[in-house]
N, C-alpha and C positions, 0 to 999 in steps of 0.2 A: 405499596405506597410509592409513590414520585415525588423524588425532590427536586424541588423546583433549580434547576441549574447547577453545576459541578463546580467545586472549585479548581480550577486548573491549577497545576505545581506550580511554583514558585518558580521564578525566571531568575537562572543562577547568575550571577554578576559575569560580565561579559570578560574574557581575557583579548585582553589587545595585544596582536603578535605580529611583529615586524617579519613580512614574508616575500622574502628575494629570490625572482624567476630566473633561470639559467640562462632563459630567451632575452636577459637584458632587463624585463620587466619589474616594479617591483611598488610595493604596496603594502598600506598599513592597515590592521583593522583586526574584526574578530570574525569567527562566524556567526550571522544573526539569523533566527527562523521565525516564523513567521507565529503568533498565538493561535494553538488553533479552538473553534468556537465548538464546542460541543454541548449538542443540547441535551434539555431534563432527563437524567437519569433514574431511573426504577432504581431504589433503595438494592435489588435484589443482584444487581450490576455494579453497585458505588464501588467494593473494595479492586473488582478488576478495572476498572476505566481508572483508579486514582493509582494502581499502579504503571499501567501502561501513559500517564501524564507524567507519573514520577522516571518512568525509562528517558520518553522522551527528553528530558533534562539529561538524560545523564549520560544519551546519545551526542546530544550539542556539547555538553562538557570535555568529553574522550575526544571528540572533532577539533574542539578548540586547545587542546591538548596535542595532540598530530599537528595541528597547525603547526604550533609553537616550536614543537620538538624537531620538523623538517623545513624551517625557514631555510632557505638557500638550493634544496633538491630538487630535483625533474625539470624538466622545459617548461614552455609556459602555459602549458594546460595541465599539469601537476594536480593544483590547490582541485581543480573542476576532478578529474579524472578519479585524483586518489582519496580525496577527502570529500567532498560535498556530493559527488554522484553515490559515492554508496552511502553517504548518512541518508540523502533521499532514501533510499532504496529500504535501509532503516524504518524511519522513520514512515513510509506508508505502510510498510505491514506491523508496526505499531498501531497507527491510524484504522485500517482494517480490524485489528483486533478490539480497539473500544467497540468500532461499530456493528463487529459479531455481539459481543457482551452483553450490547443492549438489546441487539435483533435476537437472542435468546428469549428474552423476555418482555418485551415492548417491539413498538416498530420502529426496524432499523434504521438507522439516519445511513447516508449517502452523501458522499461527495467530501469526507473528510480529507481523502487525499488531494486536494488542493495545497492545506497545508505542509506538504512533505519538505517543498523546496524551500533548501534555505541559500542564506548568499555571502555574501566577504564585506562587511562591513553594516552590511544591515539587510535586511530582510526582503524579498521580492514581493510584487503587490502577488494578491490572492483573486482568485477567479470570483465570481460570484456563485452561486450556491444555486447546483442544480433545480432544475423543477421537482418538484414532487408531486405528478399527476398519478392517480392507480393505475395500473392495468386494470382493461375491463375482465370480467371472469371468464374465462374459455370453457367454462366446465371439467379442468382435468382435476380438481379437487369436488372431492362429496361433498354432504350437509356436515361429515365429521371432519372435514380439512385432508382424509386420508387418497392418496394418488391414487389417478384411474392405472387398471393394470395394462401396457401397452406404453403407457409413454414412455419415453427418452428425452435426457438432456443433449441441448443440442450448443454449440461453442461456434465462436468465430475464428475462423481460420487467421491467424497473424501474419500480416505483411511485414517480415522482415527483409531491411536493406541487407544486402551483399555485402557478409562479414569477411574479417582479414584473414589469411589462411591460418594465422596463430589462437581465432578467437574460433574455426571454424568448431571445432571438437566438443569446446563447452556450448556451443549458443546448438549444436544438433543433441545434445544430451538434454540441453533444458526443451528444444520443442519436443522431443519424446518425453517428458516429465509431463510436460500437459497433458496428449495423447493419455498418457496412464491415469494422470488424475479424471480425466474423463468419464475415462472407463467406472475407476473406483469410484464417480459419483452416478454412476449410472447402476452399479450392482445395488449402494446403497439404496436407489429411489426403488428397485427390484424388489432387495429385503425387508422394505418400508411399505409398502401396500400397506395403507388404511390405517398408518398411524398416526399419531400428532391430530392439533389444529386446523386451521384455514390454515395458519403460515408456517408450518410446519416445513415444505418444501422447498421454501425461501430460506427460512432458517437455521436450518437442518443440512441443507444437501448446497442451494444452488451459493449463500451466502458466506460458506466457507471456502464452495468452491472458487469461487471469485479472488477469496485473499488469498489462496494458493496459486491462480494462475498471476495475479497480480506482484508476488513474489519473484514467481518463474520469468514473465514476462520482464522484470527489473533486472532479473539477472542478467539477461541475453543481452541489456543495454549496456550491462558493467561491463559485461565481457568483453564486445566491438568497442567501448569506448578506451577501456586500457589499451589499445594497440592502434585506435583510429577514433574519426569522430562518432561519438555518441547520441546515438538515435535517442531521439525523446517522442514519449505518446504510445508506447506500445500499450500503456494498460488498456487501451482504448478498446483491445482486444478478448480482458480479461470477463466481461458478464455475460454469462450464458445461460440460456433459457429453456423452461418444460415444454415439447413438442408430441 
């Protein structure tokens, strides 16, 4: 059964915190994000997507709490750096997690990470909502959905900018984390011969692989950004595909 639409959690009453930069700057307001739209849920998904709506809240809540708690600390990239880059970071692998939940058992929606970012006073506009064309069928799925034996997943190499020598340590730990998750999504599709559905491969293997590098790939931003400017767009590198 598909219900017709979710009710998204309740938007917690906003706190207004007076937040004074060391750089001189200084500024009033809350953290606001953005509502995100997520489509008809399969009954058989409701209870996880209404708790990862109810996280979400209570990610914005704890942010807007840090807020409050460190008005007057850091220079003037603080609020971005320590507070609202990693609730992004939060908050899309939230967003990933509704749309594994549903791509378990319906097809998975895309592009909810648009809603990740939020902003100091109110909320940033939202991108518009990927296409949703199919791919055509390559044939590496049977008539039972089960993988031809030979393929591999195959990933896009990440162009990261030239980290600071304090962030180098963590942001080489997280591109080896990818490399591994690679790997372990590649023995998966190995031990999986000829199981599952048509979408078994998407939903099984390449679509959690995605909220893993997607994770990974945020980290690497956190990391350069606590000690320099913070690259934005890496997820762009997180979908990778059966070859």
């Amino acid at each position: 059964m598909i219900v017709a639409g979710v009710a998204v959690a309740a938007t917690l009453t906003a706190v207004t915190a007076a937040v004074a930069f060391a750089g001189g700057e200084s500024g009033t307001g809350a953290i606001a994000c953005p509502q995100p739209v997520v489509p008809a849920v399969p009954a058989a998904a409701q209870a996880e997507v209404q708790r990862e709506l109810a996280n979400l809240d209570k990610q914005m809540a704890e942010a807007n709490n840090r807020l409050r708690t460190s008005a007057g600390e850091g220079g003037p990239n603080f609020v971005q750096n320590a507070i609202l880059g990693p609730l992004k970071d939060k908050r899309v692998a939230a967003l990933n997690r509704i749309e594994t939940a549903i791509g378990r058992v319906a097809e998975k929606p895309e592009g909810l990470e648009r809603f990740a970012t939020c902003g100091l006073g109110q909320a940033p506009p939202v991108a518009a909502p990927p296409a949703t064309s199919k791919p055509a069928s390559t044939g590496s799925n049977n008539g039972t959905g089960g993988t031809a034996a030979g393929s591999s997943i195959a990933c896009p190499q990440p162009v990261v900018p030239a980290a600071p020598a304090a962030a180098q340590a963590e942001v080489q730990r997280e591109l080896a984390n990818l490399d591994k998750q690679i790997a372990e999504a590649n023995e998966r599709l190995r031990t999986t011969v000829g199981q599952g559905g048509p979408n078994f491969v998407q939903n099984a293997i390449l679509g959690p692989l995605k909220d893993k590098r997607v994770a990974a790939l945020n980290r690497i931003e956190t990391a350069i950004g606590r000690v320099g400017a913070r690259p934005e767009g890496l997820e762009r590198f997180a979908t990778c595909s059966l070859k």
